[in-house]
C-alpha positions as CSV (number, residue, x, y, z in Angstrom):
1,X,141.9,92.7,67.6
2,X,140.8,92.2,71.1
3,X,140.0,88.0,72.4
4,X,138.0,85.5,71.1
5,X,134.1,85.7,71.4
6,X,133.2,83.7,74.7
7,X,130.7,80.8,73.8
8,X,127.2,82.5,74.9
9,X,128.2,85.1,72.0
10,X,128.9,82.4,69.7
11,X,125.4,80.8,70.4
12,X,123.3,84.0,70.4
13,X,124.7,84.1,66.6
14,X,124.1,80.9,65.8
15,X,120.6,81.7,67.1
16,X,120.0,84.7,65.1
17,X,121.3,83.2,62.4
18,X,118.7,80.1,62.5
19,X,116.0,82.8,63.6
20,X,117.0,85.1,60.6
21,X,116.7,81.3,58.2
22,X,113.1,81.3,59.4
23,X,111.9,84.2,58.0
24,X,112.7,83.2,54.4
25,X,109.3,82.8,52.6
26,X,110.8,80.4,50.4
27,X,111.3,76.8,51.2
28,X,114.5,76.1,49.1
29,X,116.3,79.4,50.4
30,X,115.2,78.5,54.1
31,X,116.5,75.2,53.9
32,X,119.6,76.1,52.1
33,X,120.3,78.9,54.4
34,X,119.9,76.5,57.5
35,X,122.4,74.0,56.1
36,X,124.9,77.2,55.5
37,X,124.4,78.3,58.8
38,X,125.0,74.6,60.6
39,X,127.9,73.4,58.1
40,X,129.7,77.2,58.3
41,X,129.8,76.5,62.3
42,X,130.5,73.4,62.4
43,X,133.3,74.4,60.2
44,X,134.9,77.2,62.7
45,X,134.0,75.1,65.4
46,X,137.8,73.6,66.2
47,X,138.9,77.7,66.0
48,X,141.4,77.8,68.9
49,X,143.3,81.1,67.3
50,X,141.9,84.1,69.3
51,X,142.4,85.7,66.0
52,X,141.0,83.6,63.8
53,X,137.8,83.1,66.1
54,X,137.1,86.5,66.4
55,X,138.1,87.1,62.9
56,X,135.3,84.6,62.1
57,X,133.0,86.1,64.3
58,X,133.7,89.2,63.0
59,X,132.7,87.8,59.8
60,X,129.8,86.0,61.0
61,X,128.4,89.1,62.6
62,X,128.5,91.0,59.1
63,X,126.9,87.7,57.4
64,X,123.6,88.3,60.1
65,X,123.1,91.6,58.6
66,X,123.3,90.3,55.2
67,X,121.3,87.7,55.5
68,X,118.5,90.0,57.8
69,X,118.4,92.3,54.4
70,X,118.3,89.5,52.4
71,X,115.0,87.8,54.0
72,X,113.6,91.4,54.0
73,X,113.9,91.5,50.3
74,X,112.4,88.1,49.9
75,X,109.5,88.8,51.6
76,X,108.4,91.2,49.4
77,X,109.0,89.2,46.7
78,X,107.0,85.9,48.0
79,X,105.9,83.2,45.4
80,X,102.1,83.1,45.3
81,X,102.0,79.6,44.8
82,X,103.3,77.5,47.7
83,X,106.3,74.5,47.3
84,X,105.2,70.8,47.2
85,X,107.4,70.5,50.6
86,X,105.0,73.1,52.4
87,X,101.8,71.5,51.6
């Protein structure tokens, strides 16, 4: 395994992963996929390991493109009436 991801890396997932929460038509998915993303960081957060931190970022990294595919899917699959919390 080679050294834990520096902090820049770190944020530009976090990022991606609140940019790839956006796309979610869906109000309760968005929101749910937000609080995942903030409580899965804050979570690793304390990782001092170089292992574990990249192992985790590893993981994270594979999560992205999961969820990417995920909101994808969603869009095409969009409810045509809108949620009481987006009105």
């Amino acid at each position: 395994m080679g050294s834990a991801p520096t902090r820049t890396q770190v944020l530009s997932l976090f990022r991606s992963f609140l940019r790839t929460a956006r796309q979610f038509t869906d109000y309760n998915i968005r929101e749910y996929a937000n609080r995942r993303v903030v409580d899965a960081f804050r979570h690793n957060r304390r990782l001092s390991d170089p292992v574990e931190a990249d192992a985790a970022f590893a993981d994270g990294k594979s999560q992205l493109v999961v969820a990417q595919r995920q909101a994808v899917v969603y869009s095409h699959y969009f409810p045509s009436v809108k949620s009481v919390m987006e009105i």
